[in-house]
Biopython code that builds the backbone (N, CA, C, O; Angstrom):
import numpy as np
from Bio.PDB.StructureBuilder import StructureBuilder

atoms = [
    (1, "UNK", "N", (177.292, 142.009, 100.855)),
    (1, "UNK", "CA", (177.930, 141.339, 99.737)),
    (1, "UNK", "C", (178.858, 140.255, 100.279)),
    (1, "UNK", "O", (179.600, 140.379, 101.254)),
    (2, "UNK", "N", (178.743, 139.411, 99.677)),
    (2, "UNK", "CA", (180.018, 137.856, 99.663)),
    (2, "UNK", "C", (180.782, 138.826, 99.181)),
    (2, "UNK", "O", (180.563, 139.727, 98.372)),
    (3, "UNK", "N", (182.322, 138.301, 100.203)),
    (3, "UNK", "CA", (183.310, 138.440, 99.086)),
    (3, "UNK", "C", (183.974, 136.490, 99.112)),
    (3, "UNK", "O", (183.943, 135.515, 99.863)),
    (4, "UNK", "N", (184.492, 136.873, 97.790)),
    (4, "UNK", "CA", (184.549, 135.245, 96.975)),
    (4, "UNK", "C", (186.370, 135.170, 96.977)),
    (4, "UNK", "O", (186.868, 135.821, 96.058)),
    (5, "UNK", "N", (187.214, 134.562, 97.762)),
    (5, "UNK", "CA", (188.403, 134.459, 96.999)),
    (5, "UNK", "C", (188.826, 134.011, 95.442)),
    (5, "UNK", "O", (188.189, 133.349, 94.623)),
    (6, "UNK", "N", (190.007, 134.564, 95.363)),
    (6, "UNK", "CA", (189.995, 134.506, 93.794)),
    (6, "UNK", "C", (189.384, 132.563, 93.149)),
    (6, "UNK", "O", (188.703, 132.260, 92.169)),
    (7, "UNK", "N", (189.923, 131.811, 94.062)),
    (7, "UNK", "CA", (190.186, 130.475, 93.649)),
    (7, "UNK", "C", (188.627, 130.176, 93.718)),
    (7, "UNK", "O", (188.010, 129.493, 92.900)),
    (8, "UNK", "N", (188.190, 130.697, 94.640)),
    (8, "UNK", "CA", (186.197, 130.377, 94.957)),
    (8, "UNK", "C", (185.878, 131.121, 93.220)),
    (8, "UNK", "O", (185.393, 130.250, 92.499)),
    (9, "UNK", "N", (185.961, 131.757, 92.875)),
    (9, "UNK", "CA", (185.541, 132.967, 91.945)),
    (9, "UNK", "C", (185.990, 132.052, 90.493)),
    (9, "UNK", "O", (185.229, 131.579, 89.649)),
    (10, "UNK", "N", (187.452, 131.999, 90.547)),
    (10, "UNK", "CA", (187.198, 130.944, 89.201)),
    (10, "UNK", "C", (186.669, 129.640, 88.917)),
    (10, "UNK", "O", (186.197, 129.196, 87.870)),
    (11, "UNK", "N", (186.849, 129.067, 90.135)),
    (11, "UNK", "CA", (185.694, 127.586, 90.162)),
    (11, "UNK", "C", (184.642, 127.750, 90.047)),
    (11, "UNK", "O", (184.032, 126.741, 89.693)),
    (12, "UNK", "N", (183.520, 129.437, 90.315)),
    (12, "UNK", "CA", (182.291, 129.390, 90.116)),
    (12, "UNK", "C", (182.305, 129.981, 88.444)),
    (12, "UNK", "O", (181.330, 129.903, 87.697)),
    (13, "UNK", "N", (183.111, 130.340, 88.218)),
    (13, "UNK", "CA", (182.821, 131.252, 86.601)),
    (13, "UNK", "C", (183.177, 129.486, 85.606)),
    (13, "UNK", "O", (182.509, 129.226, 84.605)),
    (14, "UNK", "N", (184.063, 128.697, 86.022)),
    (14, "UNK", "CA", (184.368, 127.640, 85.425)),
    (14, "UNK", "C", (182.953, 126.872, 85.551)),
    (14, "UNK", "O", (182.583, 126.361, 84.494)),
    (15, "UNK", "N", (182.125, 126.708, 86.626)),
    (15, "UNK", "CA", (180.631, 126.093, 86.801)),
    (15, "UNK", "C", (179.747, 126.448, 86.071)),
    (15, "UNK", "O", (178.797, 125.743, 85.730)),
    (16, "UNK", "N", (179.992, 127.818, 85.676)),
    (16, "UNK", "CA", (179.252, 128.589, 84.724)),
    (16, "UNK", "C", (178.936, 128.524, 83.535)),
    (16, "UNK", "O", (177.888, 128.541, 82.889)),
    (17, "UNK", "N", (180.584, 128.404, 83.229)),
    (17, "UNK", "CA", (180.915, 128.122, 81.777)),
    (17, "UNK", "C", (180.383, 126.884, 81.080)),
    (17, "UNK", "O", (179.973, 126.935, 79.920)),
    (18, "UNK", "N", (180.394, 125.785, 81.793)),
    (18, "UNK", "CA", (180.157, 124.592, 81.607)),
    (18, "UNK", "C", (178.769, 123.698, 81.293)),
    (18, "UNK", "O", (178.399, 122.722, 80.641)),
    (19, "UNK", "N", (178.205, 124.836, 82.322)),
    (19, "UNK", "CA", (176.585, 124.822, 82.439)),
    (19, "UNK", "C", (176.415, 123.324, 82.761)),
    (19, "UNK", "O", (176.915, 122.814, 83.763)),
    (20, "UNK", "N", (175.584, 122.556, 81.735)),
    (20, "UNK", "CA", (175.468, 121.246, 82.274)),
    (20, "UNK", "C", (176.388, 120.062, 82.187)),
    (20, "UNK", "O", (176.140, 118.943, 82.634)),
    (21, "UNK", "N", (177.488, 120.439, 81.557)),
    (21, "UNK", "CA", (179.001, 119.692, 81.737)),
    (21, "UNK", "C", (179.854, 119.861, 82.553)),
    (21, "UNK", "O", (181.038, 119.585, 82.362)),
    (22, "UNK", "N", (179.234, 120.497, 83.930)),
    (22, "UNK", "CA", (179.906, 120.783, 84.994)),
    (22, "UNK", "C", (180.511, 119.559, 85.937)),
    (22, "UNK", "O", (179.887, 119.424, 86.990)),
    (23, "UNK", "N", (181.720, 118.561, 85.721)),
    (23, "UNK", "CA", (181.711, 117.718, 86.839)),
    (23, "UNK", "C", (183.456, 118.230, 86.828)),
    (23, "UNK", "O", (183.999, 119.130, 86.187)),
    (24, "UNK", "N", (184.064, 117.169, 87.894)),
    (24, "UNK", "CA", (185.164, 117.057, 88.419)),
    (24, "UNK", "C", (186.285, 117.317, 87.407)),
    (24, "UNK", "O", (187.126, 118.214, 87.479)),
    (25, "UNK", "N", (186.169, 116.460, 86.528)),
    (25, "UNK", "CA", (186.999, 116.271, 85.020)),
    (25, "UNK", "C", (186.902, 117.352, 84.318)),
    (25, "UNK", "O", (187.916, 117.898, 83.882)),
    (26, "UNK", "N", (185.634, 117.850, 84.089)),
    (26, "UNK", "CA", (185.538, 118.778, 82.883)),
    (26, "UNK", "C", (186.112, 120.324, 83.636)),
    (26, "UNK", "O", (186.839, 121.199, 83.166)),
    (27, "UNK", "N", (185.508, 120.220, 84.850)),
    (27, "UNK", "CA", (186.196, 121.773, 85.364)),
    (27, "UNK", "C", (187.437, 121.713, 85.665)),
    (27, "UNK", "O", (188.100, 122.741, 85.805)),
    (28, "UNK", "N", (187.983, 120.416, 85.820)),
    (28, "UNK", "CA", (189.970, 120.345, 86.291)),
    (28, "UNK", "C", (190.567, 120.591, 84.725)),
    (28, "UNK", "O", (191.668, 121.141, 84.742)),
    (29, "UNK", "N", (189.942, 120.225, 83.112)),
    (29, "UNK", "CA", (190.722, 120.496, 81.856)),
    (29, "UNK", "C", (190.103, 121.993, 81.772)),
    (29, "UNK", "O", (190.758, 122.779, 81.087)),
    (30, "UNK", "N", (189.029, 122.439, 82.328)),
    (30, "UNK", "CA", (188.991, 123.986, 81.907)),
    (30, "UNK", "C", (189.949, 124.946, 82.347)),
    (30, "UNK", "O", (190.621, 125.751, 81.701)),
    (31, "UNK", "N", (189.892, 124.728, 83.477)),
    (31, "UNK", "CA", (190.832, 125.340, 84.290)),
    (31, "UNK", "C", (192.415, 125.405, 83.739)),
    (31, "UNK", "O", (193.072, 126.370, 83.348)),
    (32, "UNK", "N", (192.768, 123.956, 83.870)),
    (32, "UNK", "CA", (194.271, 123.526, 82.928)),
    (32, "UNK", "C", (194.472, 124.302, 81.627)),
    (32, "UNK", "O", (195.569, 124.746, 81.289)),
    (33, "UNK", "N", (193.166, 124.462, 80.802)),
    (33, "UNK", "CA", (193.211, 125.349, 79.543)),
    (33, "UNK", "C", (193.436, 126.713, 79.820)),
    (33, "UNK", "O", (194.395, 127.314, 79.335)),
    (34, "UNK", "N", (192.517, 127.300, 80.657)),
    (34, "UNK", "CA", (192.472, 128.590, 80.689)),
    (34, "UNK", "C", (193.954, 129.104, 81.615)),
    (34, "UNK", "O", (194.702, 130.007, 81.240)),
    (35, "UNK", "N", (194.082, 128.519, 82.519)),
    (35, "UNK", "CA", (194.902, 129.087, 83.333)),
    (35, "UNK", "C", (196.482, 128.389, 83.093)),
    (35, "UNK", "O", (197.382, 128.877, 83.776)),
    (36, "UNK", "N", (196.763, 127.487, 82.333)),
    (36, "UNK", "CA", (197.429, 126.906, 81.798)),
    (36, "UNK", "C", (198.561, 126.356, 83.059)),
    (36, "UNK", "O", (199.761, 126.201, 82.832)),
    (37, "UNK", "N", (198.090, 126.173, 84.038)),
    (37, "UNK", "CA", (198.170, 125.513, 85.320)),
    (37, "UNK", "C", (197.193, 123.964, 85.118)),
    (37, "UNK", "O", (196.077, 123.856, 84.608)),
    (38, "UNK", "N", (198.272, 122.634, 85.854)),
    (38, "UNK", "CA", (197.352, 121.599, 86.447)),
    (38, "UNK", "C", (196.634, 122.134, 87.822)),
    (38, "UNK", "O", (197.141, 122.955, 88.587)),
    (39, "UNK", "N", (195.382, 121.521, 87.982)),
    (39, "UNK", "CA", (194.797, 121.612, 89.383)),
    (39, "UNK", "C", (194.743, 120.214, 89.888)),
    (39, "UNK", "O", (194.399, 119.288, 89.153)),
    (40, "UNK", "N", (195.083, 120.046, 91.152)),
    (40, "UNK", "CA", (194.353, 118.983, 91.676)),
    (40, "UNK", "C", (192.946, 118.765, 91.819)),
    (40, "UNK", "O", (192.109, 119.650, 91.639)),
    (41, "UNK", "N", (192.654, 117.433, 92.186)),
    (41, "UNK", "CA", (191.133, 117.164, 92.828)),
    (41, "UNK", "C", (191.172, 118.235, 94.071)),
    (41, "UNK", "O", (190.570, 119.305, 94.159)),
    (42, "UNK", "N", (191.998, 117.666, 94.929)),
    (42, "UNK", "CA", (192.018, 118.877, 96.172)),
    (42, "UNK", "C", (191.766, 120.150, 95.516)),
    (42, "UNK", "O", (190.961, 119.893, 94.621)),
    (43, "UNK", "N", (191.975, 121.091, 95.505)),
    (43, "UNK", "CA", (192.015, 122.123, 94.594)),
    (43, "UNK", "C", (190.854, 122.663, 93.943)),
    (43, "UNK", "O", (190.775, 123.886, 93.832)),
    (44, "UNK", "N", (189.776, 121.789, 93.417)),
    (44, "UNK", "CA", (188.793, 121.568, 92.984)),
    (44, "UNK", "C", (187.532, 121.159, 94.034)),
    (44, "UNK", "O", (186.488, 121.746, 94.319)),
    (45, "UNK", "N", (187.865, 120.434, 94.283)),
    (45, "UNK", "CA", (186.728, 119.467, 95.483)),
    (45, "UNK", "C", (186.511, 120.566, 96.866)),
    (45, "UNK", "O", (185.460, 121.052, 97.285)),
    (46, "UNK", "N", (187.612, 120.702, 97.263)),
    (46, "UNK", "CA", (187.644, 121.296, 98.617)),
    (46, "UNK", "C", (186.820, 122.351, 98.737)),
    (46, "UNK", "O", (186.053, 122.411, 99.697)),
    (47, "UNK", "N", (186.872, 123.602, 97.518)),
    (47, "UNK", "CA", (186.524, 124.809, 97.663)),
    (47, "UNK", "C", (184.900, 124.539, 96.692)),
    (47, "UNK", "O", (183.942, 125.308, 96.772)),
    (48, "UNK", "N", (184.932, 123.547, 96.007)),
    (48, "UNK", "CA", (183.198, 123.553, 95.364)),
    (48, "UNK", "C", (182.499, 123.014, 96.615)),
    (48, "UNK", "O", (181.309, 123.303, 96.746)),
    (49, "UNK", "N", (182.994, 122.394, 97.390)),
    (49, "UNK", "CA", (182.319, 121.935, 98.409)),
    (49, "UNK", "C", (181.866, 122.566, 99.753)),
    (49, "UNK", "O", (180.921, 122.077, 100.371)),
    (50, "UNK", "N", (182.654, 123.834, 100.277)),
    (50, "UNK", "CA", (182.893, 124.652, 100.977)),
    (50, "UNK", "C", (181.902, 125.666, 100.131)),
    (50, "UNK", "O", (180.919, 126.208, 100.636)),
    (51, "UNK", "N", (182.249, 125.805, 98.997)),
    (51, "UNK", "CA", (180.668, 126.757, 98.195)),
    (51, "UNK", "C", (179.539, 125.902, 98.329)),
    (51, "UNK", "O", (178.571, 126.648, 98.180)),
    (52, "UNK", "N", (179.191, 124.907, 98.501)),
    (52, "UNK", "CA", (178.103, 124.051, 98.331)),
    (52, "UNK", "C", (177.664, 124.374, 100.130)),
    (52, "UNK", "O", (176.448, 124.363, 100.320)),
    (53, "UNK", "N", (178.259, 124.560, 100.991)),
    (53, "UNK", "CA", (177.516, 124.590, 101.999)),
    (53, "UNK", "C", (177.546, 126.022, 102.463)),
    (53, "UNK", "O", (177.446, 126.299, 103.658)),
    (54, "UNK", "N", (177.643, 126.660, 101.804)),
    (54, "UNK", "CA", (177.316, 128.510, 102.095)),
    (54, "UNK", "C", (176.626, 128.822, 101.081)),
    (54, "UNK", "O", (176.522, 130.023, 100.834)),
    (55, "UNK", "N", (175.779, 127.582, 99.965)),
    (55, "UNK", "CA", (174.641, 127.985, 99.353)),
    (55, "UNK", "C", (175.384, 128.669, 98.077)),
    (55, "UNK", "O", (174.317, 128.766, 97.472)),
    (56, "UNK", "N", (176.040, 129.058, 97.436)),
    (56, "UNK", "CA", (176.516, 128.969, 95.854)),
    (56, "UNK", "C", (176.687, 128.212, 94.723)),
    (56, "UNK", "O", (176.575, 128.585, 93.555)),
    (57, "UNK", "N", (176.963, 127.138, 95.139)),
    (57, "UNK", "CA", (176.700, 126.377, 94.065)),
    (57, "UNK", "C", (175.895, 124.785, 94.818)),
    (57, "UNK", "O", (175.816, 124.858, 96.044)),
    (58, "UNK", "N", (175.484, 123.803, 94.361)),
    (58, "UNK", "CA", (174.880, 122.623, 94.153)),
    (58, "UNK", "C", (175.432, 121.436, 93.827)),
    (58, "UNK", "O", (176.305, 121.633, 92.981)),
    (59, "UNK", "N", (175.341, 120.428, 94.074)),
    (59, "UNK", "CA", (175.646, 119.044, 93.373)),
    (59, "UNK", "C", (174.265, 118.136, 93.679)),
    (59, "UNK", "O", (173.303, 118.138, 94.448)),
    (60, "UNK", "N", (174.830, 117.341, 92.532)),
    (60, "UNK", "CA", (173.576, 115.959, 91.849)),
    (60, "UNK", "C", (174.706, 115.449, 91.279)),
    (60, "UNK", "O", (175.705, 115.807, 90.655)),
    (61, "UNK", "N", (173.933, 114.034, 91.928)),
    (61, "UNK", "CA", (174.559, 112.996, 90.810)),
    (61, "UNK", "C", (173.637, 112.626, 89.670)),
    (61, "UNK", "O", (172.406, 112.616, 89.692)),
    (62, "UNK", "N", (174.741, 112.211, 88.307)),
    (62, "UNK", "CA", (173.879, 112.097, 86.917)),
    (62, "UNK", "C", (173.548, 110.417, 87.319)),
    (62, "UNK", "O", (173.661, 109.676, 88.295)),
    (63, "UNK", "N", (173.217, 110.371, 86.335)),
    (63, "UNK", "CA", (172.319, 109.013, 85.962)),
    (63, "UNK", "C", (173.802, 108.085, 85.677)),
    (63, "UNK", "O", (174.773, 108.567, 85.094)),
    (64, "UNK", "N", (173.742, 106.595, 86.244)),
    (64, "UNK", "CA", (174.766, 106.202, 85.781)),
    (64, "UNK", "C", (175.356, 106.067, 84.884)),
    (64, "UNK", "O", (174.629, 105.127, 84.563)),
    (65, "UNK", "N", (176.481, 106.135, 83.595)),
    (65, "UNK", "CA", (176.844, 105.721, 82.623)),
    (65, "UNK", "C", (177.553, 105.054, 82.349)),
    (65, "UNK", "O", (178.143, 104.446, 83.243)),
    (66, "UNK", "N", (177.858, 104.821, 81.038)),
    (66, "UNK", "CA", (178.006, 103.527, 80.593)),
    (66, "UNK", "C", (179.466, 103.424, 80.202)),
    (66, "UNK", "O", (180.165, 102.434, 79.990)),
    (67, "UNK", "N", (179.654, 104.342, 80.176)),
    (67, "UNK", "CA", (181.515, 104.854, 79.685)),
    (67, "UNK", "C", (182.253, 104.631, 81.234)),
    (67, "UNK", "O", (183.385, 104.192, 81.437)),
    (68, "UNK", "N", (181.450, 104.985, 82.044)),
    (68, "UNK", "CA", (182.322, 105.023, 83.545)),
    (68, "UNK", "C", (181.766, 103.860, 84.470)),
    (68, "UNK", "O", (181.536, 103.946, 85.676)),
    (69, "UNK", "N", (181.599, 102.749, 83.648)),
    (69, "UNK", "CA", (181.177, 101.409, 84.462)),
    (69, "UNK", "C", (179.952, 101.219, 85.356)),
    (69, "UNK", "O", (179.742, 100.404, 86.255)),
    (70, "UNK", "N", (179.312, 102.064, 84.924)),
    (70, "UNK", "CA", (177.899, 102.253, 85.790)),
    (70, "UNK", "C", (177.898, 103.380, 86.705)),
    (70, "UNK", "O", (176.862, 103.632, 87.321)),
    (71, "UNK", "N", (178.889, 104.054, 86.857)),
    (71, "UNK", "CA", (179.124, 105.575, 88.180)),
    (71, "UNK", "C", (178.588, 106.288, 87.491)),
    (71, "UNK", "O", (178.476, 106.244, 86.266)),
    (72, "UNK", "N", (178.044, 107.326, 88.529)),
    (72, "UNK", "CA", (177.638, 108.442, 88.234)),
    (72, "UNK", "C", (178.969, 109.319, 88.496)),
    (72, "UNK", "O", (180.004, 108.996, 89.080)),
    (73, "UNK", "N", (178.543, 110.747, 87.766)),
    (73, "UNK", "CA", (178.989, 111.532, 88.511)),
    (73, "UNK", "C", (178.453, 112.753, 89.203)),
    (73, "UNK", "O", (177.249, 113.008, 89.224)),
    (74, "UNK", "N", (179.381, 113.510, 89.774)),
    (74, "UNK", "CA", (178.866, 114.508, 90.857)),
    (74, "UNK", "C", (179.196, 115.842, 89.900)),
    (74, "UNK", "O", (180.276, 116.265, 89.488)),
    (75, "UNK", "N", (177.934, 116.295, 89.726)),
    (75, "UNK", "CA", (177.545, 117.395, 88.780)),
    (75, "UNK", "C", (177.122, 118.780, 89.432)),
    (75, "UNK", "O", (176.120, 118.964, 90.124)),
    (76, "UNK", "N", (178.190, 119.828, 89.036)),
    (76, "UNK", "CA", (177.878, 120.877, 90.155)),
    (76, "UNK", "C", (176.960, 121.874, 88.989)),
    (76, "UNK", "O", (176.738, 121.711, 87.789)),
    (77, "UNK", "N", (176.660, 122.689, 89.720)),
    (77, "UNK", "CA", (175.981, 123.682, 89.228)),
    (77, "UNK", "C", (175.434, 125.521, 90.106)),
    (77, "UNK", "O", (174.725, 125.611, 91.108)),
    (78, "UNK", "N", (175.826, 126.287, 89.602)),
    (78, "UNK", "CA", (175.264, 127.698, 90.587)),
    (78, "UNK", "C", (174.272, 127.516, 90.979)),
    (78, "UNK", "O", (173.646, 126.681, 90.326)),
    (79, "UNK", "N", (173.618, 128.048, 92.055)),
    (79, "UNK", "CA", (172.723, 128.527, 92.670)),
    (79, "UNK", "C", (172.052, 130.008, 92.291)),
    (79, "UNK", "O", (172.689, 130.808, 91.606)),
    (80, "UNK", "N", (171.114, 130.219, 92.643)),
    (80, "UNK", "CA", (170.303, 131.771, 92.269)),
    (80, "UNK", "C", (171.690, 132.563, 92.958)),
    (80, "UNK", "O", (172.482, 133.349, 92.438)),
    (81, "UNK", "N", (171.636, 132.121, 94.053)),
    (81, "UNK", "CA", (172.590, 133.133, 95.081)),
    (81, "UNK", "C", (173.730, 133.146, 94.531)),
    (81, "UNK", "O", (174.169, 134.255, 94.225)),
    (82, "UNK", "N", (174.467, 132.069, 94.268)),
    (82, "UNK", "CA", (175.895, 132.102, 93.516)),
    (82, "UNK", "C", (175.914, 132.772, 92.080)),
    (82, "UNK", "O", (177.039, 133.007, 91.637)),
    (83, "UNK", "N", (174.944, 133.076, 91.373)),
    (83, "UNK", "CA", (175.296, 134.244, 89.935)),
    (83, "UNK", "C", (174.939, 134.734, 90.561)),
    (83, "UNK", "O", (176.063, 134.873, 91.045)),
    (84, "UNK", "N", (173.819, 135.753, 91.766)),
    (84, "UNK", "CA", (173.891, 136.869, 92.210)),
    (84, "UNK", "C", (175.167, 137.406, 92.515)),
    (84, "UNK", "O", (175.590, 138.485, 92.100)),
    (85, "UNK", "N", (175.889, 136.446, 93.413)),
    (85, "UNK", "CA", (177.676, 136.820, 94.225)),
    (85, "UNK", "C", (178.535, 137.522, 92.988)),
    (85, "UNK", "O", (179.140, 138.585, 93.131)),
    (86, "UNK", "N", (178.485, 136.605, 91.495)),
    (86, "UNK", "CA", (179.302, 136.671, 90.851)),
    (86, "UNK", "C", (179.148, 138.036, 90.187)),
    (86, "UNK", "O", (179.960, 138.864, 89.774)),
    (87, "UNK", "N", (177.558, 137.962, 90.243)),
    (87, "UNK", "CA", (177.259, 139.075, 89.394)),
    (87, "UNK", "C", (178.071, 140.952, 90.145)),
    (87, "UNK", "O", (178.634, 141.982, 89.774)),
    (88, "UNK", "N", (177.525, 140.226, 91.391)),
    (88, "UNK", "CA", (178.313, 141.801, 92.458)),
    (88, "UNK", "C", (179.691, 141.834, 92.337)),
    (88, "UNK", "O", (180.280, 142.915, 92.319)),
    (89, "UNK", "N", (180.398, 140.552, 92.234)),
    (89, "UNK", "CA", (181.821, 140.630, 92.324)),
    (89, "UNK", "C", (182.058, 141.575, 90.826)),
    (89, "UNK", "O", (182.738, 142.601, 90.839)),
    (90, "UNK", "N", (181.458, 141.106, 89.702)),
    (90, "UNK", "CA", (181.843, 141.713, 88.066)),
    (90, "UNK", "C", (181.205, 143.608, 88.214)),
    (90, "UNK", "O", (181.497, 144.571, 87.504)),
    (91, "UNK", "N", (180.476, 143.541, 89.164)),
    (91, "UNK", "CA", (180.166, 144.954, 89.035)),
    (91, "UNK", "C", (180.977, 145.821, 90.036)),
    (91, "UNK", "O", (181.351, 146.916, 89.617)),
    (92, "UNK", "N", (181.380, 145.373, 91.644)),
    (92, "UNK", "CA", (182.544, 145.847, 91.808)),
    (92, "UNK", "C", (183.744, 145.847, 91.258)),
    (92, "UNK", "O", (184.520, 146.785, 91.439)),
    (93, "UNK", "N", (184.088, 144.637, 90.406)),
    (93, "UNK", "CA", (185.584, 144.930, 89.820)),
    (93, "UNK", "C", (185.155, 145.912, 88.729)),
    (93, "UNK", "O", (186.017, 146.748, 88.460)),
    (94, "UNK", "N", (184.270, 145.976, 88.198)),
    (94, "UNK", "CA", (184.301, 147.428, 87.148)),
    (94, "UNK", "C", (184.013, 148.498, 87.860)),
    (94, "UNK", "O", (184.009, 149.475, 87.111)),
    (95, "UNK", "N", (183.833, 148.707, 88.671)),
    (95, "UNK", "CA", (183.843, 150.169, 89.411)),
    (95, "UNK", "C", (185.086, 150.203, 90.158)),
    (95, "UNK", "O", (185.251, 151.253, 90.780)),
    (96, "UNK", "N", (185.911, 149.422, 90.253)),
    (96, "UNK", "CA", (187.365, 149.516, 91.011)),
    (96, "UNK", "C", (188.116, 149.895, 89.866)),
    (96, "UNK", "O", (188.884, 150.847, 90.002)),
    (97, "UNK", "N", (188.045, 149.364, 88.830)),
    (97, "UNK", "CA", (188.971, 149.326, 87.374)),
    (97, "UNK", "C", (189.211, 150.282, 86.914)),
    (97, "UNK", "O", (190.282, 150.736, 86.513)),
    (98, "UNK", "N", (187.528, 150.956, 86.942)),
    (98, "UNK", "CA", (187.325, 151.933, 86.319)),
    (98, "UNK", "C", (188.266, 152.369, 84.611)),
    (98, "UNK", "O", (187.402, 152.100, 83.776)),
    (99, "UNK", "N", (189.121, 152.709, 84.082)),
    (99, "UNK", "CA", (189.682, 152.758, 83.142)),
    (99, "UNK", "C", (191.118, 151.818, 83.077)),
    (99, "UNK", "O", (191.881, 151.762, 82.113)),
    (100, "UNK", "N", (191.223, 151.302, 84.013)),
    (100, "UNK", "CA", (192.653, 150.385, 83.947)),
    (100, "UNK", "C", (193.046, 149.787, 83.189)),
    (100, "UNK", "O", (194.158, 149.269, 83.298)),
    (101, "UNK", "N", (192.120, 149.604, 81.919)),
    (101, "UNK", "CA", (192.501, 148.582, 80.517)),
    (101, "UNK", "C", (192.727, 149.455, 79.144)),
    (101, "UNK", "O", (193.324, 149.268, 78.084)),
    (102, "UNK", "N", (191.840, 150.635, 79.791)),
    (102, "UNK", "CA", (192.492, 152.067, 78.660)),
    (102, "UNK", "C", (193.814, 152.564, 78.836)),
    (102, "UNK", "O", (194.549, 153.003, 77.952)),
    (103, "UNK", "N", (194.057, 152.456, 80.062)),
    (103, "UNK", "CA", (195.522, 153.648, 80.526)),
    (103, "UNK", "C", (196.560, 152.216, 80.305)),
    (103, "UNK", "O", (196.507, 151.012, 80.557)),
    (104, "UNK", "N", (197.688, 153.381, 79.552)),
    (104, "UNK", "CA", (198.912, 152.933, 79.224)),
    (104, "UNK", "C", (199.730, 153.015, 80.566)),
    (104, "UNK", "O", (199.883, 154.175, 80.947)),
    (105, "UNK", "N", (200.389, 151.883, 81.509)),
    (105, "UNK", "CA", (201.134, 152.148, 82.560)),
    (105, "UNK", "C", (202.393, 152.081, 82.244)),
    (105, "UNK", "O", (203.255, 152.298, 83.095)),
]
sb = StructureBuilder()
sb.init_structure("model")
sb.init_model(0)
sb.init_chain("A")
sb.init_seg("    ")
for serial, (resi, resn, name, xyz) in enumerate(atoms, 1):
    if name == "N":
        sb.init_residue(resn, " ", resi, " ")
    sb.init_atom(name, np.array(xyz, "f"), 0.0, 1.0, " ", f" {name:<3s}", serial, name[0])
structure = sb.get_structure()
C-alpha cells in the first residue's frame, strides 16, 4: 500500500471532485472553500506534480481558450492507480475509526 500524506490525499480527493474541471484555479478555490484556508500555487503545484511522477495522478493541456488569451491550461486528473491509493487509504481509515463518530468523547 501507498501511504499518501494528508496534503497528497486532499489534492487527490480535490482532483476527484472536480473530475474534468480539474486545473490550478479550480482546485486552489476548492480547497479555499472546503478547508477555509488560502493555498498557494506552491502548495498545489509541488505535490500534484510529485504525484504525477509516482504515477497517481496525470496532466494534459486543454485546448487553447479564448477567455485566457489563447493558453491552455494544465488539467490534472487520477490515474487507475491513484483511486486505487485513495480507495485503500478510505478503507484503512474505516477500519482504524472503527466507531469514532458514534462514541461520545
Amino acid at each position: 500500500m501507498k501511504v499518501l500524506s494528508s496534503v497528497d490525499e486532499i489534492l487527490m480527493l480535490a482532483v476527484y471532485s472536480l473530475g474534468k474541471e480539474a486545473y490550478g484555479v479550480t482546485i486552489r478555490k476548492k480547497l479555499a472553500d472546503v478547508t477555509g484556508k488560502e493555498w498557494s500555487h506552491g502548495a498545489i503545484y509541488e505535490p500534484l506534480y510529485r504525484l504525477e511522477k509516482k504515477g497517481l495522478v496525470q496532466s494534459l493541456l486543454s485546448e487553447p481558450t479564448q477567455e485566457r488569451g489563447g493558453r491552455s491550461r494544465r488539467m490534472f486528473e487520477l490515474t487507475a492507480e491513484g483511486v486505487e491509493v485513495l480507495q485503500e487509504h478510505q478503507k484503512l481509515r474505516e477500519e482504524l475509526s472503527g466507531d469514532l463518530f458514534g462514541k461520545v468523547l
